[in-house]
C-alpha atoms as a printed R data frame, in Angstrom:
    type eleno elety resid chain resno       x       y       z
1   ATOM     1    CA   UNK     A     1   7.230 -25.941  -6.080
2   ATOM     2    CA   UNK     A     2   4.873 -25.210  -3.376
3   ATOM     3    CA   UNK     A     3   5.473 -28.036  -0.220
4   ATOM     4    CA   UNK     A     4   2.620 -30.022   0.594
5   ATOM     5    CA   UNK     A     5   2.461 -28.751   4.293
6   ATOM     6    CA   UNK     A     6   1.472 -24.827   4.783
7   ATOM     7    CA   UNK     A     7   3.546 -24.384   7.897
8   ATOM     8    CA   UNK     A     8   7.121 -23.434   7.431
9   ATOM     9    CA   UNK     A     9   9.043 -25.104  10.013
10  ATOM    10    CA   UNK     A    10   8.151 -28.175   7.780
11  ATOM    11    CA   UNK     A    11   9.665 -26.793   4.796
12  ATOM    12    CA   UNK     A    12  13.098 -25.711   6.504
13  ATOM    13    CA   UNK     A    13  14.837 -22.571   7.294
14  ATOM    14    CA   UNK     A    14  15.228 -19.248   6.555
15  ATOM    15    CA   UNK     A    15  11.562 -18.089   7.839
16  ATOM    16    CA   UNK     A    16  10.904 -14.724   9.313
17  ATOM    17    CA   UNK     A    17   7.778 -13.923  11.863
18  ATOM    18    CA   UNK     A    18   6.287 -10.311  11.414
19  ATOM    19    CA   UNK     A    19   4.450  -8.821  14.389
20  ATOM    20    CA   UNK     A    20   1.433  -9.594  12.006
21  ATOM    21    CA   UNK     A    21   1.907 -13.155  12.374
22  ATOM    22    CA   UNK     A    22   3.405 -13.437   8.689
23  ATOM    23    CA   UNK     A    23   5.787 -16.007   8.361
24  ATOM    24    CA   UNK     A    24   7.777 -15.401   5.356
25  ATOM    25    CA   UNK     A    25  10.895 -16.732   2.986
26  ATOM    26    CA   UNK     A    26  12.539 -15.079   0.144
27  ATOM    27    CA   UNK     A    27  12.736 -17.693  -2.196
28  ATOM    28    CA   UNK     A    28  14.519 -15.711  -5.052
29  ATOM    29    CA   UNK     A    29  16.013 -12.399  -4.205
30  ATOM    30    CA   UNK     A    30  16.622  -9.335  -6.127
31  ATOM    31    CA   UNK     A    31  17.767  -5.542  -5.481
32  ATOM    32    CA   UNK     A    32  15.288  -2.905  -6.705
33  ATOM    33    CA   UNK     A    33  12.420  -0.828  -5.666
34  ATOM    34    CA   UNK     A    34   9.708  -1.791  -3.350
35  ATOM    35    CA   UNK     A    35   6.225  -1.116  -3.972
36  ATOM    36    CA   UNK     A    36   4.941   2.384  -2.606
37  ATOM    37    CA   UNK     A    37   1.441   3.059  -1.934
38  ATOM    38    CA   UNK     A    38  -0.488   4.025  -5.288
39  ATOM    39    CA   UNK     A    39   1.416   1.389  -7.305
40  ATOM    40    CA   UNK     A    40  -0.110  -2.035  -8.730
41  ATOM    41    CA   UNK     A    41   1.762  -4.817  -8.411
42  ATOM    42    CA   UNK     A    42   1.763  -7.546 -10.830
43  ATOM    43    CA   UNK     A    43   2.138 -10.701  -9.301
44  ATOM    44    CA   UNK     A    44   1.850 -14.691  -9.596
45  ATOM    45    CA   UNK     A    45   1.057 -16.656  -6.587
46  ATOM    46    CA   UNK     A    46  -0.126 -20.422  -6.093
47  ATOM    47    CA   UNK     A    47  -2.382 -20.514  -2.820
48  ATOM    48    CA   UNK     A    48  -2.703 -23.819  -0.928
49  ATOM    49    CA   UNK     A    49  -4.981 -24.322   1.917
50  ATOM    50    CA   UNK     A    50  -3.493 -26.346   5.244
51  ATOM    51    CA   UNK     A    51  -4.273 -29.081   3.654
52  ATOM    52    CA   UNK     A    52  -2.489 -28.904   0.575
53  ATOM    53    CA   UNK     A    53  -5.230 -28.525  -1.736
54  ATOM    54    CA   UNK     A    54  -4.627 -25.932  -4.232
55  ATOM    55    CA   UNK     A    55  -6.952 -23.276  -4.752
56  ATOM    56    CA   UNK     A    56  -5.466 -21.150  -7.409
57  ATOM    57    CA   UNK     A    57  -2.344 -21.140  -9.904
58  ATOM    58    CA   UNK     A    58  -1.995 -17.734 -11.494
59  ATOM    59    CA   UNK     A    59   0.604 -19.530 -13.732
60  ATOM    60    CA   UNK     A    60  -1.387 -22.438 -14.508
61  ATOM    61    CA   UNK     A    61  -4.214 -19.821 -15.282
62  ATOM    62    CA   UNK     A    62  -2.088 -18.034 -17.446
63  ATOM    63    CA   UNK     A    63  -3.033 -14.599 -15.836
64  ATOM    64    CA   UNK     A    64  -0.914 -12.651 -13.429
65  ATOM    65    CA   UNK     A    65  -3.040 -10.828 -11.099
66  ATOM    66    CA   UNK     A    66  -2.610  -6.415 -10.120
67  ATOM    67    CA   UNK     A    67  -3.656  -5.402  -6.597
68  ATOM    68    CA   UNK     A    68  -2.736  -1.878  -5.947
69  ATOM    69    CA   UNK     A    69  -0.538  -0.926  -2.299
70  ATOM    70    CA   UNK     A    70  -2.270   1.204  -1.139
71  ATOM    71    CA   UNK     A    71  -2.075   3.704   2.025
72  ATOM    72    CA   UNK     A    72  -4.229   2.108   4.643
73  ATOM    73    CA   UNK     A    73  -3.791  -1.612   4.406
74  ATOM    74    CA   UNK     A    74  -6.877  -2.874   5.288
75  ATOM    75    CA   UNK     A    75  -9.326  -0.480   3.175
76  ATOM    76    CA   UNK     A    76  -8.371  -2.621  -0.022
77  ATOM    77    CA   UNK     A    77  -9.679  -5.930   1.286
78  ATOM    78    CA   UNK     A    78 -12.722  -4.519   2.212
79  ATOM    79    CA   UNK     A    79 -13.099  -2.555  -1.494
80  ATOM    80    CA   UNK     A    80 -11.999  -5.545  -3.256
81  ATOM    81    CA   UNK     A    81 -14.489  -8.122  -4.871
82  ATOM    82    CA   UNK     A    82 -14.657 -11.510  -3.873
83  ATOM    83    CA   UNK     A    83 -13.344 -13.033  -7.194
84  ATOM    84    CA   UNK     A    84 -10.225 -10.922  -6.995
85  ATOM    85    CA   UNK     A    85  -9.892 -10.632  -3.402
86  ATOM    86    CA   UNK     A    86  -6.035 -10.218  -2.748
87  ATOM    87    CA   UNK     A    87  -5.721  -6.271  -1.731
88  ATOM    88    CA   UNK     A    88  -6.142  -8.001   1.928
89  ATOM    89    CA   UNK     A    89  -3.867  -6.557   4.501
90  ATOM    90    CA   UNK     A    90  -1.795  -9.799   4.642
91  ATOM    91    CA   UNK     A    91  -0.968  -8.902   0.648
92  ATOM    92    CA   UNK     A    92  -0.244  -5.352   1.418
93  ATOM    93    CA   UNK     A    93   2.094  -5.986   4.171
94  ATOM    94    CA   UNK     A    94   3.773  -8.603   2.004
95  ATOM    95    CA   UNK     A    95   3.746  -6.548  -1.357
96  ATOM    96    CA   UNK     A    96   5.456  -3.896   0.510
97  ATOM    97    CA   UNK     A    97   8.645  -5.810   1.513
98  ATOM    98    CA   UNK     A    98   9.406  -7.693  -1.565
99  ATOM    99    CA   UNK     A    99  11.364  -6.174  -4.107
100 ATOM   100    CA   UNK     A   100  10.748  -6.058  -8.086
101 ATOM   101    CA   UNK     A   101  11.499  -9.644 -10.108
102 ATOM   102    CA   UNK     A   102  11.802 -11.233  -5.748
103 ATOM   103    CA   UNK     A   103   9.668 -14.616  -5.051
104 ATOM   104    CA   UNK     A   104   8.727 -15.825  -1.858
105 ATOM   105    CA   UNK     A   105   6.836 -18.618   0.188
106 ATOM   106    CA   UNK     A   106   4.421 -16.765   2.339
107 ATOM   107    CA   UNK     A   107   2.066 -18.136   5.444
108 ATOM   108    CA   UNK     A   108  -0.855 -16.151   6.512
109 ATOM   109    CA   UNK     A   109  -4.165 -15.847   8.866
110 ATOM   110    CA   UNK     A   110  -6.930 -16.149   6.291
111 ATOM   111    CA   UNK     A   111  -8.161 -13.033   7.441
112 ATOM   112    CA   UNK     A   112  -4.994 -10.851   6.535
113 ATOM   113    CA   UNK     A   113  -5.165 -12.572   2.738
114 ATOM   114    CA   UNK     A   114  -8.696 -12.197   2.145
115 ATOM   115    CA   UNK     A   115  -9.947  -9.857   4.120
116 ATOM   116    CA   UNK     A   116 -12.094 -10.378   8.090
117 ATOM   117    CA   UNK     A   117 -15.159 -12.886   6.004
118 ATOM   118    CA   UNK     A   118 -12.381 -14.912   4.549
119 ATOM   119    CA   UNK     A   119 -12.532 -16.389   1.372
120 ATOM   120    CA   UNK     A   120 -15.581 -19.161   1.386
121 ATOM   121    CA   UNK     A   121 -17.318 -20.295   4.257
122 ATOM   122    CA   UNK     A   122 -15.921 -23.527   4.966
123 ATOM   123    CA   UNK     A   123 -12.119 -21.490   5.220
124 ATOM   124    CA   UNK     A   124 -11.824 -20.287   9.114
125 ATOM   125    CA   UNK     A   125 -10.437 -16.759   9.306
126 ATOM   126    CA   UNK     A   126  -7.578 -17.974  11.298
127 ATOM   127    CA   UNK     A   127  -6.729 -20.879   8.981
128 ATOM   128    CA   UNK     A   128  -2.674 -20.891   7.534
129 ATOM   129    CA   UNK     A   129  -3.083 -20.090   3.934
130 ATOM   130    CA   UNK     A   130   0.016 -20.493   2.294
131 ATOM   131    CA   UNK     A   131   1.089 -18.423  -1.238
132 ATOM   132    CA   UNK     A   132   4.303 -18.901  -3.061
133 ATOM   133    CA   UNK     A   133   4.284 -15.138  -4.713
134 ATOM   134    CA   UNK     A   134   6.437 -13.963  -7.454
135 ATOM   135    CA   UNK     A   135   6.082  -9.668  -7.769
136 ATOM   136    CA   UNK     A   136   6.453  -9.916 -12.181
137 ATOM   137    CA   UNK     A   137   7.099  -6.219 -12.149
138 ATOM   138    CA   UNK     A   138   5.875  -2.652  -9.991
139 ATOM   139    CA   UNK     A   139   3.233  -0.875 -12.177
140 ATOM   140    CA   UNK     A   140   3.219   3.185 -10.607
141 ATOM   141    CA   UNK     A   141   1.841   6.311 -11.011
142 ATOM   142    CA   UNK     A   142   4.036   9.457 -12.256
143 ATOM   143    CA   UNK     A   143   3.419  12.261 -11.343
144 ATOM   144    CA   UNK     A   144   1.588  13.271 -14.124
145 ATOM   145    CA   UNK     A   145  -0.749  10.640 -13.618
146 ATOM   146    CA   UNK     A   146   0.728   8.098 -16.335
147 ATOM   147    CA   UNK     A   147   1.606   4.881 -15.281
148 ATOM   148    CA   UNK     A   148   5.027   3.782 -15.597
149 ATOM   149    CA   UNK     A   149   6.313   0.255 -15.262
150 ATOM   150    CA   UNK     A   150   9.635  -0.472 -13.084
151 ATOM   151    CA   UNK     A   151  12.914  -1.879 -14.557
152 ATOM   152    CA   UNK     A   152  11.575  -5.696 -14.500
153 ATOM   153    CA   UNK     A   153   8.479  -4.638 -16.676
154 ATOM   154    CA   UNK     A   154   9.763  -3.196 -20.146
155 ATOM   155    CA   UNK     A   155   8.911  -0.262 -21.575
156 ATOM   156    CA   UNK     A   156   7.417   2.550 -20.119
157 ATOM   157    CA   UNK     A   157   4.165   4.677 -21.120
């Protein structure tokens, strides 16, 4: 369950800083491959503003979101539509540390979520957003160009 407040020292220990300004806590923890760029992730995620309003539920919605790592961590965001606005390079830096089937409580600049507009105008770009993630399973590329799912996603292609 997601806390209430979006900064981590008010939901306890076990927080790490990136350089970024991440703040981050595995929550669950598993041993397996990380996401490379070219691979989709498939992920659920609740995102809570500062003040603990809610503004999405992947689980609730019943639909995992993908957003592909890829090599230069900001071009996503910027490529991205608004509606599905989570290639930001907040996401990519985050993606890229958790491992297949991991979960985590994540706190984040706006602006390395969504992307340097943010995502609606009343959301400052340096606002703490906060996102529980869960990575469901590492959807890559083979080398012949077929995509292959990782252990934690079933069958392969």
């Amino acid at each position: 369950a997601i806390a209430n407040n979006v900064e981590p020292e008010a939901t306890g220990g076990g927080w790490i800083t990136r350089r970024s300004g991440i703040k981050y806590s595995i929550r669950e923890r598993r041993v397996g491959r990380r996401p490379i760029a070219g691979d989709k992730v498939e992920v659920n995620y609740v995102g809570q503003y500062a003040d603990g309003t809610r503004f999405a539920d992947t689980r609730r919605e019943g639909r995992p979101r993908i957003v592909e790592i890829t090599a230069d961590p900001s071009a996503q965001g910027a490529a991205a539509s608004r509606a599905e606005m989570l290639g930001g390079q907040g996401w990519q830096e985050t993606l890229s540390i958790l491992h297949e089937g991991e979960s985590a409580s994540v706190v984040m600049p706006c602006r390395l979520a969504f992307g340097d507009e943010g995502f609606a105008p009343s959301t400052p770009r340096d606002a703490p957003i906060r996102f529980d993630i869960e990575v469901v399973r590492i959807i890559s590329s083979g080398a012949d160009g077929e995509a292959t799912t990782g252990s934690m996603g079933g069958l392969k292609k």
